[in-house]
C-alpha positions in Angstrom: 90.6 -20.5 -37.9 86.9 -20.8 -38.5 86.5 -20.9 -34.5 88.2 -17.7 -34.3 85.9 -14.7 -33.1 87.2 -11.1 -33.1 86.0 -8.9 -30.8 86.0 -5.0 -31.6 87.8 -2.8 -28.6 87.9 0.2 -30.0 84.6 1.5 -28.2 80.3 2.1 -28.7 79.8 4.4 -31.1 76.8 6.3 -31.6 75.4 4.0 -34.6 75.9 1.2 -32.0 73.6 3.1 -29.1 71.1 3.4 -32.2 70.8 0.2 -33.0 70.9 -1.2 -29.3 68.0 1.1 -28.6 66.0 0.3 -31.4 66.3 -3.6 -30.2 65.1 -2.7 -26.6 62.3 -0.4 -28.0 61.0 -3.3 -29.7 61.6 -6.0 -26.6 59.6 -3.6 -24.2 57.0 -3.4 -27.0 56.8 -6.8 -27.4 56.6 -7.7 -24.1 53.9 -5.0 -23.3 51.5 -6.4 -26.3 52.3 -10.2 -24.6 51.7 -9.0 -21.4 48.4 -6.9 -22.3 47.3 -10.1 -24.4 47.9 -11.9 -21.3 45.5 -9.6 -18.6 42.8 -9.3 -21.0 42.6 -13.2 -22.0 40.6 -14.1 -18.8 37.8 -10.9 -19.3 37.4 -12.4 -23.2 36.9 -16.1 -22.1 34.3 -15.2 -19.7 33.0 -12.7 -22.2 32.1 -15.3 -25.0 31.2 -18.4 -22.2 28.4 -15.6 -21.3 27.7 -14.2 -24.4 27.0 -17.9 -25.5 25.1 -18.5 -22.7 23.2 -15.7 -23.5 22.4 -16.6 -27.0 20.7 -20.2 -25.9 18.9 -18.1 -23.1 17.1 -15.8 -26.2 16.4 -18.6 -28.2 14.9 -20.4 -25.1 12.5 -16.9 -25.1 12.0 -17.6 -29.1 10.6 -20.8 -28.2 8.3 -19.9 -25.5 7.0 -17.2 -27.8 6.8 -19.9 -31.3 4.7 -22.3 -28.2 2.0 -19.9 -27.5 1.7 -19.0 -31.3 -1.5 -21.1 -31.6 -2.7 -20.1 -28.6 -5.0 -17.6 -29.7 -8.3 -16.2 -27.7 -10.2 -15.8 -30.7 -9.7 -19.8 -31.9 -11.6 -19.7 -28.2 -14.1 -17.4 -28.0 -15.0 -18.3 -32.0 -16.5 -21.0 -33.1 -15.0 -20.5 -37.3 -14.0 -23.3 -39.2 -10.2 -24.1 -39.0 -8.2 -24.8 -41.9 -6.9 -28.2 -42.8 -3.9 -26.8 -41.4 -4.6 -25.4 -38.3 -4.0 -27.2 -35.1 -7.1 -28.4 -32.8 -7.8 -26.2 -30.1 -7.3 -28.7 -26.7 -7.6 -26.1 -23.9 -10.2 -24.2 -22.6 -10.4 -20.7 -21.9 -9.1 -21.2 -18.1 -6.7 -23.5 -19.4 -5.5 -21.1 -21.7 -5.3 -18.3 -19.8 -3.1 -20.7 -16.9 -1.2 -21.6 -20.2 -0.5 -17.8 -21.6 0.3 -17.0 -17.5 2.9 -19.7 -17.5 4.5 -18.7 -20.3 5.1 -15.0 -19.6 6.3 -16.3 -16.3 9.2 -18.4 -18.3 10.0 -15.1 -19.9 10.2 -13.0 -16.6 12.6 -15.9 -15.3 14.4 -15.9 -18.7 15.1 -12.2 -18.6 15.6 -12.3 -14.8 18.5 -14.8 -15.6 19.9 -12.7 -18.5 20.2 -9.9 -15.9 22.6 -12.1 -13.7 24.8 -12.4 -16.0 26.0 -8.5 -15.7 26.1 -9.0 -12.2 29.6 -10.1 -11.9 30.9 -9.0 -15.5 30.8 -5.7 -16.2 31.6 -5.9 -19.9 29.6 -3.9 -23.0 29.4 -6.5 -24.8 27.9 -8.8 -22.3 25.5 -6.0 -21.3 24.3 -5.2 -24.6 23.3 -8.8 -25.2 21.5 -8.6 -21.5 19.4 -5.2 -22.5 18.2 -7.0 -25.8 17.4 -9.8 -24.3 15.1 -8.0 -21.9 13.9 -6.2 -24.4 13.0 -8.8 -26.2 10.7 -10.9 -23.1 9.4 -7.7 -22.2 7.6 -7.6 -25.9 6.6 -11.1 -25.8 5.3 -11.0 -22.6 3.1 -7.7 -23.5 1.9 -9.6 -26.8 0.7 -13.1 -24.2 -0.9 -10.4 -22.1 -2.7 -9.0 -24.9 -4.1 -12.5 -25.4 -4.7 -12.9 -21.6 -6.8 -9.8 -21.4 -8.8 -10.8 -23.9 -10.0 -13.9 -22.5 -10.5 -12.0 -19.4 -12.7 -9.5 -21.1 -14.1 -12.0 -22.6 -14.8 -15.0 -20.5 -15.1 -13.2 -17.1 -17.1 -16.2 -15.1 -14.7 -18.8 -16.3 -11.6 -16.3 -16.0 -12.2 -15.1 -12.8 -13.5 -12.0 -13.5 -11.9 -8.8 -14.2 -11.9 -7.4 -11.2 -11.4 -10.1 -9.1 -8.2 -10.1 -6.4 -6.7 -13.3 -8.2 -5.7 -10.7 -11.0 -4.2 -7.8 -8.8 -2.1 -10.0 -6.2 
């Protein structure tokens, strides 16, 4: 007797459409939020692979910008006691100026490589990070070419002068 199932024949009410229709309701939402879940999970890997690849690319620019710190113009063109401190100045002012040069280059290429990344992800996100980014080697390049200009101004044999063609090509 307890393998004995009874099955009702006396019809589908209207309680019974109810019910049935609330459980399909909630299959097809179900499956929608699995199936969304499941389209968008390829865009959010690639988003955080990039935006992490991103991150080490603007703390590579930190540490261009924390290298030419010390390299200032007036420890140079000065000749003031240094602290106990301060580092020793090793480079001259052609050196430094090559130095400064090289190091805004790293940020060009640093921001240039940022920029690649929205090339084939269009995502906000992703873009955001790319903007700051640029933003940010854009400002520390202007603050090395502050330095640069000054030694220019400054040492114009050494440097090659001002208005020499070495600066304008």
């Amino acid at each position: 007797a307890l393998l004995r199932v009874e099955l009702r024949t006396d019809g589908f009410g209207f309680f019974d459409f109810v019910q049935v229709l609330e459980a399909g309701i909630n299959d097809v939402i179900l499956i929608g939020a699995a199936l969304f879940f499941l389209v968008t999970l390829e865009r959010r890997i690639k988003r955080g692979r990039a935006l992490a690849d991103l991150h080490q690319l603007r703390s590579l620019a930190h540490v261009v910008d924390m290298h030419q710190l010390t390299k200032d113009p007036d420890r140079v063109l000065s000749q003031r006691s240094a602290t106990a401190s301060s580092p020793r100045p090793t480079l001259s002012a052609y050196e430094l100026g090559r130095y400064l040069d090289y190091c805004s280059e790293m940020l060009a290429i640093i921001g240039k490589l940022a920029a690649l990344y929205v090339q084939n992800l269009d995502d906000n996100a992703v873009l955001a990070s790319v903007d700051e980014i640029e933003s940010l080697t854009n400002g520390l390049s202007r603050k090395i070419w502050q330095k640069v200009m000054i030694l220019y101004q400054t040492w114009p044999v050494e440097m090659g002068g001002v208005g020499d063609d070495k600066m304008t090509r």
